[in-house]
Structure formats: C-alpha cells, structure tokens
C-alpha positions in Angstrom: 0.0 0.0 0.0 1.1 3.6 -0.7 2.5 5.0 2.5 1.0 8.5 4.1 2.7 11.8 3.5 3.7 12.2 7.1 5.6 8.8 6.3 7.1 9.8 3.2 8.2 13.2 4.5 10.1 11.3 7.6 11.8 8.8 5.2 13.0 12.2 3.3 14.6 13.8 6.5 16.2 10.7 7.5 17.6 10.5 4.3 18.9 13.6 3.9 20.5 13.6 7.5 21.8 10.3 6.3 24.1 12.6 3.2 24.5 15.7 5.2 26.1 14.5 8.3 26.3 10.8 10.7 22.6 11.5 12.3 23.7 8.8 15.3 26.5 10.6 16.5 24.3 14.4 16.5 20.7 13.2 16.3 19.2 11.0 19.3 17.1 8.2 16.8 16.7 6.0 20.0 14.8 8.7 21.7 12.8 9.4 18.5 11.7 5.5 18.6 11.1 5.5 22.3 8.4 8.5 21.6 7.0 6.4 19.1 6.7 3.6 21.0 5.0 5.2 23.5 2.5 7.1 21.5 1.7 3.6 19.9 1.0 2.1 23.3 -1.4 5.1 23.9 -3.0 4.5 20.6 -3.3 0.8 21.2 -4.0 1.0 24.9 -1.5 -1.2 26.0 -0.2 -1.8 29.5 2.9 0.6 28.4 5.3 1.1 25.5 7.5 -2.1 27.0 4.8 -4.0 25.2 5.2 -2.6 21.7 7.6 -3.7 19.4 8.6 -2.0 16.0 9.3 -4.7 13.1 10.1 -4.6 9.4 7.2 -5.7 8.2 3.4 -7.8 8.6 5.2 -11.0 7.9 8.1 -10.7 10.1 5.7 -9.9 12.7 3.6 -12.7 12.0 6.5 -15.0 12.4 7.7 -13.2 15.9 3.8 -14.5 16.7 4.1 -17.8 15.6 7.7 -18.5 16.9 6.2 -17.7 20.3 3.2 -20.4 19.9 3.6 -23.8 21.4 2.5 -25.8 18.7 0.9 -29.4 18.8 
C-alpha cells in the first residue's frame, strides 16, 4: 500500500540527514523510537510502550507470533 505523506516526509529527513552528516552521532534516533513507542502504546492502549515492538514488516511480525506459539 502507498505510504501517508507524514511517512514519506520522515523517510525524506532521515535520508537527507543520512548525506549531510552521521545522524547517530548528533541526532538521538533511540529517543525518536522510544516516543514512538510510546504514543503507539497510547494509541493501542496497552499496559505501556514495553509492550510494543517495532518490526520490518506484517510478515516478520507474524512470524515473531508464531515462533512464540507452542505448537501441537
């Protein structure tokens, strides 16, 4: 599926961090994805953001799921 605008303009800055300078050593990405995180486990109403987990995609998630099943 397309992604949103909001997406698409993220993926820009990132990427043009990514050519102008090295974003881990002056940006702080980890806090970015902890904000996420937590605004996902507002959205979701989890227990807290410990409880979410960011993947590549549906299928590796799907996987994570199964993995975790004790199967018969």
């Amino acid at each position: 599926a397309p992604i949103s605008a909001p997406a698409a303009a993220a993926l820009r800055q990132f990427a043009d961090e990514l050519t102008t300078r090295a974003p881990y050593f002056h940006i702080n990405y980890a806090a970015r994805i902890d904000a996420a995180r937590r605004l996902a486990a507002t959205l979701l109403h989890a227990r807290g953001p410990h409880e979410i987990a960011f993947v590549p995609n549906t299928t590796c998630g799907l996987a994570c799921v199964a993995r975790g099943i004790a199967w018969r």
